[in-house]
VMD Tcl script that draws the C-alpha trace (Angstrom):
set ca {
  {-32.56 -15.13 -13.62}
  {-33.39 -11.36 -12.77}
  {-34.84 -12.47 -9.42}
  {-31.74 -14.39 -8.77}
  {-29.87 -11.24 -9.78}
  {-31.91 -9.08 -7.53}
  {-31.54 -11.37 -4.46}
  {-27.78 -11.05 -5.02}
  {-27.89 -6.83 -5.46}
  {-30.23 -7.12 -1.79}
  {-27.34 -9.95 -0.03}
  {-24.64 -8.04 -1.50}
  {-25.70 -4.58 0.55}
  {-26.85 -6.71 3.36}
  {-23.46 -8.10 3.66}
  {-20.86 -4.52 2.66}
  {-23.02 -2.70 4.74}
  {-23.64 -4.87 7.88}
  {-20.34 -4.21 9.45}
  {-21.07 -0.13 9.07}
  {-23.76 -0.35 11.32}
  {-22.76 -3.52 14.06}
  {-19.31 -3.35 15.85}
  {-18.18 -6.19 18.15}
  {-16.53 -5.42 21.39}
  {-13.40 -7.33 19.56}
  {-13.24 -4.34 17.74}
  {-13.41 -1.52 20.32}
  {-10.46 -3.47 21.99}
  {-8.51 -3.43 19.04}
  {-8.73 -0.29 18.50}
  {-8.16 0.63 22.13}
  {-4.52 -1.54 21.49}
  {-3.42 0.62 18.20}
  {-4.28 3.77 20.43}
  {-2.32 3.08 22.71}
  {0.78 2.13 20.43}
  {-0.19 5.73 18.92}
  {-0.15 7.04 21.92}
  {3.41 5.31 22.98}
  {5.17 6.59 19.78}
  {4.05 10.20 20.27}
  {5.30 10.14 23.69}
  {8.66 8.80 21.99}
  {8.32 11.76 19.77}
  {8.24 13.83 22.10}
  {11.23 12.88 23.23}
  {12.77 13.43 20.50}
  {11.52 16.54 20.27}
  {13.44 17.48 23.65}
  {16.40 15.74 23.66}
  {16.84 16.25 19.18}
  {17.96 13.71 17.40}
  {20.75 12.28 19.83}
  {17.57 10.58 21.08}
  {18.32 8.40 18.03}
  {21.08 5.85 16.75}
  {21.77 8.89 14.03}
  {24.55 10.81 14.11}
  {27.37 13.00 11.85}
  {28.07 9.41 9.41}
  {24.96 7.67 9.35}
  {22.62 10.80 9.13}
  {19.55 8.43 8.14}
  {17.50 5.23 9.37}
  {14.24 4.02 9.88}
  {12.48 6.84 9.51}
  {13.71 7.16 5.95}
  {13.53 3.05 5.51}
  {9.55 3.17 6.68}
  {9.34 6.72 4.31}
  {10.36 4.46 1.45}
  {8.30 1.38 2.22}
  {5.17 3.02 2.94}
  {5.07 5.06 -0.15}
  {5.92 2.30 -2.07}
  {2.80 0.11 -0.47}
  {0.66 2.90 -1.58}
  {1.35 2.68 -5.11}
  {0.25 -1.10 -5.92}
  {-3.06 0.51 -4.24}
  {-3.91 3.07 -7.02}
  {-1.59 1.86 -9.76}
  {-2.69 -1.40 -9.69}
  {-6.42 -0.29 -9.60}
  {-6.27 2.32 -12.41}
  {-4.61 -0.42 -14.19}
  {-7.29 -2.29 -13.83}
  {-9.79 -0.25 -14.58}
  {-8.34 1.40 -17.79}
  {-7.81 -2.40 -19.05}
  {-11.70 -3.27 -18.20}
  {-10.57 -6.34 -16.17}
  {-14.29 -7.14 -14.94}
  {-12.86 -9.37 -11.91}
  {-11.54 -6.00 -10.04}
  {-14.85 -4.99 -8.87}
  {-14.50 -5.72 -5.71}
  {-10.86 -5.14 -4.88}
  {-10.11 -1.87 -6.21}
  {-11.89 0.04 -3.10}
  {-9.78 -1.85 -0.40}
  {-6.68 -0.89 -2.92}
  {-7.32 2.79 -3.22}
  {-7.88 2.70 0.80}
  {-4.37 1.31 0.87}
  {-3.11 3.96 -1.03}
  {-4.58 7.21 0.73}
  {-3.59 5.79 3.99}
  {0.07 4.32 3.53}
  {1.16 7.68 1.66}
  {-0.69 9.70 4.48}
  {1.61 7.77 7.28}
  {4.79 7.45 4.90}
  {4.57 11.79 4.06}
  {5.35 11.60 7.54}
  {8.66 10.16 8.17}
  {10.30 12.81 6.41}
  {8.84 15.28 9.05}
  {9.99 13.30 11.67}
  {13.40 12.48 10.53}
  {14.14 16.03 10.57}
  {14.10 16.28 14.17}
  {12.44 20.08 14.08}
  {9.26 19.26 11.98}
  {8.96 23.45 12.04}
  {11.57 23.65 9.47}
  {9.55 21.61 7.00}
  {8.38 24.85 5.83}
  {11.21 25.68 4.55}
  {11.33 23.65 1.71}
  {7.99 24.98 0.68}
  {9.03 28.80 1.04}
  {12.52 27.94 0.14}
  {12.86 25.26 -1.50}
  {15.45 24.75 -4.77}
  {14.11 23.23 -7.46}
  {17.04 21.81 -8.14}
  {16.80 19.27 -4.95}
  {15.28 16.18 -5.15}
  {13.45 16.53 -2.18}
  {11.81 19.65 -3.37}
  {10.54 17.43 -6.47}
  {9.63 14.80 -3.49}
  {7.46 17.29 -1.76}
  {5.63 18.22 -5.07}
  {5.01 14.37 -6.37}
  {3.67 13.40 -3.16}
  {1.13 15.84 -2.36}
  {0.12 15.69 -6.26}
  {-0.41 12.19 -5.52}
  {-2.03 12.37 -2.03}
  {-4.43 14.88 -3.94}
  {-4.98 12.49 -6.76}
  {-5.66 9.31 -4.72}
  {-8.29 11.41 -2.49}
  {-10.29 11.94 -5.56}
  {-9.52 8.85 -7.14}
  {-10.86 6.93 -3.96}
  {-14.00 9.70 -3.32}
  {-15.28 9.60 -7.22}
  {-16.59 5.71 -6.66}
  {-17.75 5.98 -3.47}
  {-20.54 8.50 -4.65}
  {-23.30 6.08 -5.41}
  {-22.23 4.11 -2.41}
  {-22.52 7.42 0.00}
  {-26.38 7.95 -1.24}
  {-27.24 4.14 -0.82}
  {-25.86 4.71 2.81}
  {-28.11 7.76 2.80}
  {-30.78 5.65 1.78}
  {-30.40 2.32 3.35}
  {-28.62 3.56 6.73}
  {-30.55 6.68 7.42}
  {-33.10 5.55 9.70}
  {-30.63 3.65 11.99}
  {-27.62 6.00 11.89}
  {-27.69 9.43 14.18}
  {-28.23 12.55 12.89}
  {-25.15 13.70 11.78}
  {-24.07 10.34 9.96}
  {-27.45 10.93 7.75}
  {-26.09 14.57 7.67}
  {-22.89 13.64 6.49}
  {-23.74 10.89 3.99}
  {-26.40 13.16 2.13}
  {-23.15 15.64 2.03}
  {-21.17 13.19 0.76}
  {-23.39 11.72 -2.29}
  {-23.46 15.26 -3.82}
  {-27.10 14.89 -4.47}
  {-26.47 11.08 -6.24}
  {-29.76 9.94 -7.66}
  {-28.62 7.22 -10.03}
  {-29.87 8.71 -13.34}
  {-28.50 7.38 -16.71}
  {-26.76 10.92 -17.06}
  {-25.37 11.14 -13.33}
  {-23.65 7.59 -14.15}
  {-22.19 8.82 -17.75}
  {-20.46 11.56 -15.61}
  {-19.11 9.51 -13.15}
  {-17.84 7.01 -15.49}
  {-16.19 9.75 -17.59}
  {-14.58 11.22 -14.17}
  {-12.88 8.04 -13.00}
  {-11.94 6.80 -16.30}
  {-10.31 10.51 -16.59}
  {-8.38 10.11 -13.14}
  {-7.55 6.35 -14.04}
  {-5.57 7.57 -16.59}
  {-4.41 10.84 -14.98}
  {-2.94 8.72 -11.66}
  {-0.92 6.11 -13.66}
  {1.67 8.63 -14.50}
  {1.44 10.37 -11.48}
  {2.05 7.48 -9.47}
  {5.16 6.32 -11.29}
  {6.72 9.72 -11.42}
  {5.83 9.68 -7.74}
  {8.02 6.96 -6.60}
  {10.65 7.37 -9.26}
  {11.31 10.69 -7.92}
  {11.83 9.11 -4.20}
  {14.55 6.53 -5.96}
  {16.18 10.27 -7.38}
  {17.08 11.42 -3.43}
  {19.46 8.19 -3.75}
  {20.48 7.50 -7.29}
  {21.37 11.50 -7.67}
  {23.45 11.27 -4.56}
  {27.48 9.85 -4.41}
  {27.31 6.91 -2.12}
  {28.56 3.45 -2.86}
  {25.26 1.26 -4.30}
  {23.15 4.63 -4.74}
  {24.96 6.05 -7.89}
  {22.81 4.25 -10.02}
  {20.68 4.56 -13.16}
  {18.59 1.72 -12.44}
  {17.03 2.86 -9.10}
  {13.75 4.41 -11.06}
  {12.62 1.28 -12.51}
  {14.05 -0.48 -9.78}
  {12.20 1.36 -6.94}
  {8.68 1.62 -9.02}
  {8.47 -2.62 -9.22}
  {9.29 -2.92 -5.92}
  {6.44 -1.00 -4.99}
  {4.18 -2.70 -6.92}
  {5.96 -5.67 -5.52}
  {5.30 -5.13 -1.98}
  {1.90 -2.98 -2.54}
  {0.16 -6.04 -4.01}
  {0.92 -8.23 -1.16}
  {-0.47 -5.77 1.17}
  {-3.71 -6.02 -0.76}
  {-3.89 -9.78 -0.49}
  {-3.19 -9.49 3.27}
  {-5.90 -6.63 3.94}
  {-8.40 -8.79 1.56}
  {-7.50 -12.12 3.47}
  {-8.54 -10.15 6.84}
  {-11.19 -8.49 5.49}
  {-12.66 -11.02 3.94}
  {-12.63 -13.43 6.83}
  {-14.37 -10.87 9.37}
  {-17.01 -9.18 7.57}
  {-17.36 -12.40 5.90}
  {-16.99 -11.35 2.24}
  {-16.00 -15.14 1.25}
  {-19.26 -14.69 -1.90}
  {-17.59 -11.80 -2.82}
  {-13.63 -12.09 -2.46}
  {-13.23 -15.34 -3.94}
  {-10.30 -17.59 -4.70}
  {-10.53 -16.54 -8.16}
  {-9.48 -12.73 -7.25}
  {-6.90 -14.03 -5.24}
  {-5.43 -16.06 -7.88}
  {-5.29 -13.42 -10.62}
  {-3.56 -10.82 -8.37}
  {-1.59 -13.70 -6.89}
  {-0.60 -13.98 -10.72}
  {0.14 -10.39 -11.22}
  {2.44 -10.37 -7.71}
  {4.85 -14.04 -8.99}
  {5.32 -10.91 -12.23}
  {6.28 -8.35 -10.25}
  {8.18 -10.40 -7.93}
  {10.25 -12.06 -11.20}
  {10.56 -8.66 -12.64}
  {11.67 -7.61 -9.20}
  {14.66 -10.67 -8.92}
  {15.89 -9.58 -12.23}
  {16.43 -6.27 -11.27}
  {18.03 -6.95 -7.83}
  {20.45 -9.54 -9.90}
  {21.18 -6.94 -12.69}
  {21.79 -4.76 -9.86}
  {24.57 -6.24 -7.73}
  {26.06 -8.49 -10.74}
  {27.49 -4.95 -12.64}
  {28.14 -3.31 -9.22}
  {30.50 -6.95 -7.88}
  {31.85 -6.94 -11.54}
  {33.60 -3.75 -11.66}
  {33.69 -3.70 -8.00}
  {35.36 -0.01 -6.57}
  {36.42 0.04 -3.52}
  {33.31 1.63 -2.22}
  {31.48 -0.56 -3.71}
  {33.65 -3.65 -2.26}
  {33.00 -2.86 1.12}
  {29.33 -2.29 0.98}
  {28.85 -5.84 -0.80}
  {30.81 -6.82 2.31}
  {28.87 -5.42 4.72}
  {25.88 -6.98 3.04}
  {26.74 -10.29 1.87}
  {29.25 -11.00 4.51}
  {29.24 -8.35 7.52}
  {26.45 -6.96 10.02}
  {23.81 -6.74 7.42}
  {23.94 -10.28 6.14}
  {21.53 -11.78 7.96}
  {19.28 -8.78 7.03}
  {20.12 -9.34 2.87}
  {19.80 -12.97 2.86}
  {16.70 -12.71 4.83}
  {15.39 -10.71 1.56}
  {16.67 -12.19 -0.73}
  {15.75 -16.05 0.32}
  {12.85 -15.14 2.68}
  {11.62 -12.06 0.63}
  {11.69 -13.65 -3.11}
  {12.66 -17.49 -3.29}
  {10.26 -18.56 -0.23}
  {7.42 -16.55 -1.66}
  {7.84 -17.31 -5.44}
  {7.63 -21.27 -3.94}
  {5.21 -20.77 -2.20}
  {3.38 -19.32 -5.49}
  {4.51 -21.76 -8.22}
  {3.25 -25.00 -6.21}
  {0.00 -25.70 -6.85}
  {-1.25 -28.64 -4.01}
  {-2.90 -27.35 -1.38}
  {-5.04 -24.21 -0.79}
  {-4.64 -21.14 -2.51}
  {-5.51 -18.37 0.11}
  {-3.49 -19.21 3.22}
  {-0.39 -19.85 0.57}
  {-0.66 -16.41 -1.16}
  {-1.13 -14.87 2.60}
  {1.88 -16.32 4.30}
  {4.07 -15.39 0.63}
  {2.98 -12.22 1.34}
  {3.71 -11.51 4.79}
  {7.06 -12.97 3.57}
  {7.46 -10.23 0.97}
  {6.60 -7.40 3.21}
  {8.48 -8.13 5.67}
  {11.62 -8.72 3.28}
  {11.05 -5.70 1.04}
  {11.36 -3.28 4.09}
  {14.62 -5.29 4.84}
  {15.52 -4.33 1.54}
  {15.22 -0.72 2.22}
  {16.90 -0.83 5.57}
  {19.88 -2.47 3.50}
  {19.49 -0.04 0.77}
  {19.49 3.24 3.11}
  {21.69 2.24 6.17}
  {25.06 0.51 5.03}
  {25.59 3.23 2.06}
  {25.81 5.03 4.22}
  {28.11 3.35 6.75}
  {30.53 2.73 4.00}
  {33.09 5.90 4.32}
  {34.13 8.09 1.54}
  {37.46 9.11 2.67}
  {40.02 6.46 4.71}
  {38.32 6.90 8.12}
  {36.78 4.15 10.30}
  {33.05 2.78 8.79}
  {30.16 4.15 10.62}
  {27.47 2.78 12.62}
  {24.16 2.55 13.70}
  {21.83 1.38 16.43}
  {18.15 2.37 16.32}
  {17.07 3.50 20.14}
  {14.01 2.36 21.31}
  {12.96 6.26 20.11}
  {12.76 5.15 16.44}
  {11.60 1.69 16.85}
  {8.77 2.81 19.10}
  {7.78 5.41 16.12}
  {7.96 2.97 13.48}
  {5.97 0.80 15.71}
  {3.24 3.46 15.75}
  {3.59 3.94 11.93}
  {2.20 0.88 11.49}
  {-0.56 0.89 14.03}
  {-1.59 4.34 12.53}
  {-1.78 2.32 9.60}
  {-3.88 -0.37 11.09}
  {-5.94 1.90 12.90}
  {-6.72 4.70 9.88}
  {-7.58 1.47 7.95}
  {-9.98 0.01 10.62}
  {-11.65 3.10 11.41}
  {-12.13 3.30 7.61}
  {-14.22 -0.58 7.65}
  {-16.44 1.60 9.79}
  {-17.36 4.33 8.06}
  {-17.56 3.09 4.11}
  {-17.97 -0.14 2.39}
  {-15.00 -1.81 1.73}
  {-16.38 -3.21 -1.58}
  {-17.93 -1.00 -3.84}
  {-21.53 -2.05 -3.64}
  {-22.65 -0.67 -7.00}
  {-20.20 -1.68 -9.46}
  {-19.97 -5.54 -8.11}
  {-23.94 -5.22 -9.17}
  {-23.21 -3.68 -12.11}
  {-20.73 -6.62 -12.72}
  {-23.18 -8.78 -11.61}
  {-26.56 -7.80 -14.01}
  {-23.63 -7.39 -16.40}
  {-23.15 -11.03 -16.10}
  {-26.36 -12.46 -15.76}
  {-27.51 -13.67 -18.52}
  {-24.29 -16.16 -19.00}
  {-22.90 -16.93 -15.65}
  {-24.94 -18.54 -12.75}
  {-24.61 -16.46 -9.41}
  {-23.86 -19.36 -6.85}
  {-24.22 -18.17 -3.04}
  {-20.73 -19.14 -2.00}
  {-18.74 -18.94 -5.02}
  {-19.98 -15.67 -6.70}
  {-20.35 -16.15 -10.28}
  {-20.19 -19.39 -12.33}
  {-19.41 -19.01 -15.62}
  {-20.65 -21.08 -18.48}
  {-17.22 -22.50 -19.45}
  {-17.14 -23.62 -15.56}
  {-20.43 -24.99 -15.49}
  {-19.78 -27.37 -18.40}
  {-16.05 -28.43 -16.77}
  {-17.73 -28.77 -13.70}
}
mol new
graphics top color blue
foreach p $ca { graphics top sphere $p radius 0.5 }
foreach p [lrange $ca 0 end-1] q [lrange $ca 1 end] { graphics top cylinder $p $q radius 0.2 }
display resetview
C-alpha cells in the first residue's frame, strides 16, 4: 500500500506539473485571441477617454450601466472563490483538496478585473484619487474602496500561503528544464521551503489563521457593495434585504464559475484522477443550496415590494415583469434558477456535463439579474417627468467584452505558471487515506464503504 501511495504522490506531480512546462500551439492562439479582445476594449477606452462619457448610452437619468452591472458580478464571482474555500478548510472537508487552489485563483483574479469598473465608469479614472485623499467616510463607496482592497490583500495571501511547498517542488522538480530566471523566481518564491515537521506546523497555523480571518472579510466585502444601493432612494434599492441578498448571490454565481473553470481544466490538463465526479457532486450540492436560498430571497423580495406596491415601485415591476426588461427578468428567473435547479435535481444521465450547462445557465442569468437590478431603478423617475433610457454603445459592450477576456486570459496565463491543484495537500490527503481507501488510477480514491457496495 505505501508503494501504491508513492506511485500516486510521483503521477500526481507528473500530471499538475506537466502543463507548466509543455504548451500546445492551441494555447499560444488562444491567448493571441483574448489579446486581441484586450487590445479592442482599450482602444474603446480610449475613446472614451476622448470623447467622456457621451461615448456611452449614460447620461443625466440613467447615470449607470454595465460597467457598474460587470463591477457587481465580478466581485460577487470572487467571493464563492475564497469563501467557499476557507469554508472548507475551517470545516476540514477532506474532499476540497484539490479545488480550493483553482477557487482562490478565481477570487484574486475576478476582484482584480471587477476593482476596475468603478475606475472606468467614472469616465476620468484620475479622479479616483480623490476618494482616497478625500474621501467621506460617511459614503458608501469610501467603505467600498476600503473592503475591497482589504480583500484583494487578503486573497493574495490567502492564495500565496499554500502555494509555498508547491513553489520549492517547482524549484526542485522544474529547475533543470526551466530558464534561469524561472529557477530564480521559484527559489524566491518558496521562501527557503524545506518541508520540515516545524516549517509545516507554521504553515498550517498561517492558513488556518487567514481561513478564518477572510470569512468575515469577504462577507463584509460584498455586503458593503449591496450598501451603494440599499442606502440610496430609488424604487427596488431602498431595501434592508440587499446584504444578505447580494452575499448568496455571490456565492450563487461564484460556485458555478468554479464548476465551469474545473470542467475546463480538468478536461485539458487531463485532471479526470484528480477532479472526480465526486467533487463535482458535493459542490454541485452546495450550489442547488445556494441557489434555493437564493429563490427565496428573490421571492421575499418582490412579494413585499408588489404587496404594498408605491408608485415607484409599480412602475419598476412594470418595466420588469411587463416592459423592456422582461425578457431580461424572465430570462433569470426561468433560465437563471428553474432550468438550473432541474437540471440539478434529476438524477439520469451524467453528472458533469449537467452541472456545466446549469452553470453556464446561472452565470449568465445572475449578471441579468444585476443589469435588472442597476439599470431600470434607475429609469424609473422620481418626480412626474418622462422614464429614462438606456442603450449601451458598442464603447461599453466592447469593455465588458474585454473584462471577461482579461479574465480568461489572467486565468490562463496563471495554468502556466503554478499548479492548478495543490500538489502537496492532495498527497497529504492521499497518505492520509491510505490505509482505508484503495487509490484506483481513474477514480482517485475508493473508499471501503464503496468497495463493499461495489
Amino acid at each position: 500500500m505505501i508503494t501504491r501511495a508513492e506511485n500516486y504522490e510521483q503521477r500526481l506531480e507528473r500530471t499538475v506539473l506537466t502543463p507548466l512546462s509543455r504548451t500546445g500551439k492551441g494555447y499560444y492562439l488562444f491567448v493571441g485571441f483574448l489579446l486581441v479582445v484586450v487590445a479592442w476594449g482599450v482602444y474603446a477606452f480610449t475613446v472614451q477617454l476622448r470623447y467622456g462619457l457621451l461615448a456611452t448610452g449614460m447620461r443625466d437619468q440613467v447615470m449607470w450601466g454595465l460597467y457598474m452591472v460587470n463591477f457587481v458580478f465580478f466581485i460577487g464571482i470572487s467571493h464563492a472563490g475564497t469563501l467557499i474555500s476557507a469554508i472548507l478548510r475551517v470545516t476540514q472537508a477532506g474532499w476540497r483538496t484539490p479545488v480550493t487552489r483553482m477557487a482562490e485563483i478565481i477570487t484574486v483574479v475576478a476582484i482584480s478585473v471587477g476593482a476596475l469598473m468603478p475606475i472606468i465608469d467614472v469616465g476620468r479614472p484620475d479622479r479616483i484619487l480623490n476618494l482616497i485623499w478625500f474621501g467621506r467616510f460617511q459614503s458608501p463607496i469610501t467603505w467600498d474602496i476600503l473592503a475591497i482592497s482589504s480583500y484583494l490583500t487578503g486573497s493574495l495571501l490567502y492564495l500565496f500561503l499554500p502555494l509555498i511547498p508547491d513553489f520549492a517542488l517547482m524549484r526542485d522538480k522544474l529547475g533543470r528544464g526551466a530558464s534561469s530566471l524561472k529557477r530564480k523566481i521559484y527559489s524566491i518564491l518558496a521562501v527557503g521551503w524545506k518541508g520540515t515537521p516545524e516549517q509545516h506546523h507554521r504553515l498550517e497555523r498561517a492558513i488556518g489563521i487567514m481561513a478564518v480571518t477572510i470569512i468575515p472579510v469577504a462577507i463584509s466585502v460584498h455586503t458593503v457593495v449591496s450598501f451603494i444601493f440599499s442606502m440610496t432612494l430609488r424604487p427596488g434599492w431602498d431595501s434592508t434585504v440587499f446584504g444578505i441578498y447580494f452575499v448568496i448571490g455571490a456565492i450563487f454565481s461564484g460556485i458555478a464559475t468554479i464548476l465551469i473553470v474545473m470542467a475546463i481544466f480538468r478536461k485539458l490538463f487531463h485532471l479526470e484522477e484528480y477532479l472526480t465526479e465526486r467533487h463535482f457532486r458535493n459542490l454541485g450540492y452546495l450550489l442547488l443550496v445556494s441557489l434555493l436560498i437564493y429563490l427565496y430571497l428573490t421571492f421575499s423580495e418582490y412579494l413585499t415590494v408588489g404587496y404594498k406596491l408605491p408608485t415607484e415601485e409599480k412602475h419598476l415591476l412594470e418595466i420588469l415583469m411587463l416592459g423592456e426588461s422582461a425578457p431580461w427578468f424572465w430570462f433569470f428567473a426561468i433560465g437563471g434558477m428553474l432550468i438550473p435547479a432541474a437540471l440539478i435535481l434529476y438524477r439520469r444521465g451524467p453528472v458533469i456535463p449537467k452541472l456545466v450547462i446549469a452553470s453556464i445557465l446561472i452565470n449568465i442569468g445572475m449578471w441579468l439579474k444585476r443589469f435588472v437590478i442597476v439599470v431600470p431603478s434607475i429609469q424609473v423617475p422620481l418626480m412626474p417627468f418622462e422614464f429614462g433610457s438606456y442603450s449601451p454603445t458598442w464603447v461599453e459592450w466592447s469593455i465588458t467584452a474585454a473584462a471577461v477576456a482579461g479574465f480568461v486570459l489572467v486565468f490562463a496565463i496563471f495554468a502556466k505558471l503554478i499548479p492548478l491543484i495543490s500538489i502537496w495537500e492532495v498527497a497529504e490527503d492521499a497518505k492520509g487515506h491510505a490505509p482505508e481507501a484503495e487509490i484506483h488510477p481513474a477514480r482517485g480514491f475508493a473508499f471501503e464503504s464503496e468497495r463493499v457496495s461495489e
